[in-house]
N, C-alpha and C positions, 0 to 999 in steps of 0.2 A: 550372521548378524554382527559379532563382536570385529569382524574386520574390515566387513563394512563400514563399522563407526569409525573406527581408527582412522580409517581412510577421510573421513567427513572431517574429523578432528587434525589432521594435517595436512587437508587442503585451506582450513578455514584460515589458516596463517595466513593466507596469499587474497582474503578480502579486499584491504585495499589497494591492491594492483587490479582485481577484478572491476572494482566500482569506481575504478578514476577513469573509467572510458567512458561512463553514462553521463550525461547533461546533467547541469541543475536544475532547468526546468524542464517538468516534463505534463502533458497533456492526458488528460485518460481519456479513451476515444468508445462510449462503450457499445450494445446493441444498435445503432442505428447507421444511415449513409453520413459519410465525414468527409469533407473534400479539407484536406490540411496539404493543399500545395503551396500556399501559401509560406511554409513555415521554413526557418533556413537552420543549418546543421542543428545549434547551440537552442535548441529545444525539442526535445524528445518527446515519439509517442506510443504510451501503453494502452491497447487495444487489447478488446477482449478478444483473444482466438476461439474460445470455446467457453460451454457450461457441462459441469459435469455433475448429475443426478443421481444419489444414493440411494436407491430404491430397493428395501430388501437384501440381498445378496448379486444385486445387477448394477451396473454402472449405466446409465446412460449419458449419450455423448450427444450434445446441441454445438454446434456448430457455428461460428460466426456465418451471417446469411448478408449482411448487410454488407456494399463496398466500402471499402476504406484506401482513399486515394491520399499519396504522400509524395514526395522526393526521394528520389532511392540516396538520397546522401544525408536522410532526416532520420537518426538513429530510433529502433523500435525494439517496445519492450510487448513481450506476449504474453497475457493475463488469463489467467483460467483462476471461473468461480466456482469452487463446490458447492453442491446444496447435499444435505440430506434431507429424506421424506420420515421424519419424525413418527410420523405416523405408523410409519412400515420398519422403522427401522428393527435391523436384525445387529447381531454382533459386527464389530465393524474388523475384520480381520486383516491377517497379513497378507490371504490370498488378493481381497480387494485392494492392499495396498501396493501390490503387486501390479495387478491391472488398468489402476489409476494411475501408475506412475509411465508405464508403456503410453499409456493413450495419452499423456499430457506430454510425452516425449517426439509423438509424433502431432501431433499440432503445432511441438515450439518453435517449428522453421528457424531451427540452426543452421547456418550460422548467421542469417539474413538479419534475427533478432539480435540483441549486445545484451538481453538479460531477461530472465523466462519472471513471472510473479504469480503468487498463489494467493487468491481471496476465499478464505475460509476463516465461517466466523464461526471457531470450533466449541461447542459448548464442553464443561469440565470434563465429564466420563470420553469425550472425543480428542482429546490433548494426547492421549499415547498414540491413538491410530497416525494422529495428524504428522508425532515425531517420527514415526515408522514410515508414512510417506514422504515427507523431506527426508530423510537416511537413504531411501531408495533412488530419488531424485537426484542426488546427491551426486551419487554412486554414476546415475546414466549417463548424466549429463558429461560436458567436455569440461576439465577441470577447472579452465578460464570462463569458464561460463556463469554469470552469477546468478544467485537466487534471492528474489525478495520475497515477501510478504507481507500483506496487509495486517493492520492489528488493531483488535480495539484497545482504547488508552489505557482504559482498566489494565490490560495485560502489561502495558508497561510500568504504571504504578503501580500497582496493588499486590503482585506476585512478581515473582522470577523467573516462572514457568519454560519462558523462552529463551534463557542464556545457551541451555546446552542446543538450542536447534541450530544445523548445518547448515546456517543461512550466512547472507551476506549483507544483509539489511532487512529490517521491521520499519511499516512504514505507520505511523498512530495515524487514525483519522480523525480527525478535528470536525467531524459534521455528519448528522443524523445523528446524534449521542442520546437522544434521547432525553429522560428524566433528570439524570447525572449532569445534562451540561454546565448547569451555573457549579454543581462541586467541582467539574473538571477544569474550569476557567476559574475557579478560587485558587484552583492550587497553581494553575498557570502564570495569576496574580501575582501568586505569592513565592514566584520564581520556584516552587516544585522540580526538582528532576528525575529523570528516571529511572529505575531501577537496573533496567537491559540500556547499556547504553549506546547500544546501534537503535535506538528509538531516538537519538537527540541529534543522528544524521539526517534525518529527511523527515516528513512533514504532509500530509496528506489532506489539501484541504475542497471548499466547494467555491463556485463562485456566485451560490446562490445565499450565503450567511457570510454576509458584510461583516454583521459586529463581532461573530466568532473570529472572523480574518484579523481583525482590526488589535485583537487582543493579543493573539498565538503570532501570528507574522512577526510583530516587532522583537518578540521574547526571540523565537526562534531564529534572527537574523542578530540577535545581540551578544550570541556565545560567542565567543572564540572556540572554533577549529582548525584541525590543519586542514580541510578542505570545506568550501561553502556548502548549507545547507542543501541539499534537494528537495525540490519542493513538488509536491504533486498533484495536478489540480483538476476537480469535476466540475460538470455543468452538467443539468439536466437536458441543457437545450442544444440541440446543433451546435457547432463548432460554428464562429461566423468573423469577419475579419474584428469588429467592434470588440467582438469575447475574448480573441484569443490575444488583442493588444490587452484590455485588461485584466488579461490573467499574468499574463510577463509585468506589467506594472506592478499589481500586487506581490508576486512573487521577489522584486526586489524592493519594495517597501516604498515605492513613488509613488503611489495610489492613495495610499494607506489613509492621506488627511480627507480624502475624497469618500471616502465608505460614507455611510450612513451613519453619525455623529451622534442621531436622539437614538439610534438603536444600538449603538455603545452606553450610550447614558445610561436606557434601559437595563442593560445585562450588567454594569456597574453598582446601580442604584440594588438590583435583586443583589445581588453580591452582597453591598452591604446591609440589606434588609435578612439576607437569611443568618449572615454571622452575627445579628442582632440576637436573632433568634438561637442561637446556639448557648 
């Protein structure tokens, strides 16, 4: 284990030569048929390969079933989602992180892919299994090969939890947040940064929450870096040429006046209505 870290810990030097091959914008394509022929190099797409189910002391393996048609010169990133079954769950050990790492190694269609991601929305007692999977991952993969991961904001705010993970980017998602979203858009307000700061390179958002877009978009394209933000973006609904033009609008901030205006207001107006309340 201890040289496998090592290993993790001096490849991660060589992150930003890994993630200066991937687009700025990139599309998540998830369970369903996508026809994205449309789309030309200079936006990327992360499709789900696979779902993998923690059931007890067994992995189970779901498959992408749906086609997903592209450009073979339209770079692809391979997304695999954990779940565990709560219910059943057993000790989550180093054997299974063993065999989730094999099974997520052959799904990642290297080297067809430019960068493998992991969505695991790992609750606290599951954050050491989750290190010991990326460590293994780490380890399989080819050394230019990078690794992202989904994350909720919480983890980039509120903890630090993720600094030592042998990744090469955390991506916060900015939609479904639930109860927390007017706290999470206070502190967005309130120019907030993050704690891990591969969370302030790329950007995860929906194209179904306009006034979420309308707040985090402009913040996140106002930093200075040495490379432009990456931005990553879902839609519930098929891919369709209307969506996928404004999803590239939004993502460079052309849009932005055009979002839903009273549904900015709204998330505004609660804004200042709950710092009333504080």
């Amino acid at each position: 284990m201890l040289i496998v870290i090592s290993v993790c810990i001096r490849v991660s030097r060589d992150t930003e030569a890994r993630m200066s091959e991937l687009p700025h914008v990139v599309l998540w394509a998830w369970e369903r048929p996508e026809d994205l022929r449309t789309l030309t190099p200079d936006v990327g797409v992360a499709y789900l390969a696979a779902t993998f189910r923690i059931v007890g002391d067994r992995v189970i393996t779901l498959p992408r079933m749906q086609p997903l048609m592209v450009r073979k010169n339209v770079p692809l990133i391979s997304v695999f989602r954990i779940e565990v079954d709560e219910r059943k769950r057993t000790e989550l050990t180093d054997k299974c992180a063993r065999q989730l790492c094999k099974k997520i190694c052959r799904f990642a269609n290297v080297p067809r892919t430019q960068a493998t991601q992991i969505d695991f929305d790992a609750l606290l007692d599951e954050r050491d299994f989750y290190s010991i999977l990326l460590t293994y991952l780490r380890a399989s993969l080819p050394a230019s090969h990078p690794i992202s991961i989904t994350a909720l904001v919480s983890w980039c705010t509120c903890d630090n939890w993720m600094k030592k993970l042998p990744i090469d980017e955390s991506v916060p998602m900015f939609f479904s947040m639930g109860p927390e979203t007017h706290n999470i858009l206070a502190g967005v307000d309130m120019g907030r940064r993050f704690m891990d700061t591969r969370c302030d390179q790329s950007l995860g958002i929906s194209l179904d929450e306009p006034a979420v877009n309308s707040m985090v978009v402009p913040h996140a394209l106002r930093h200075k870096r040495k490379e432009p933000i990456r931005i990553y973006i879902f839609s519930k609904m098929t891919w369709r040429e209307d969506s996928i033009r404004r999803a590239i609008q939004i993502s460079s901030g052309q849009s932005l006046n055009s979002l839903r205006l009273q549904d900015h207001s709204v998330v505004q107006n609660r804004l200042v209505t709950n710092s009333l309340k504080q």
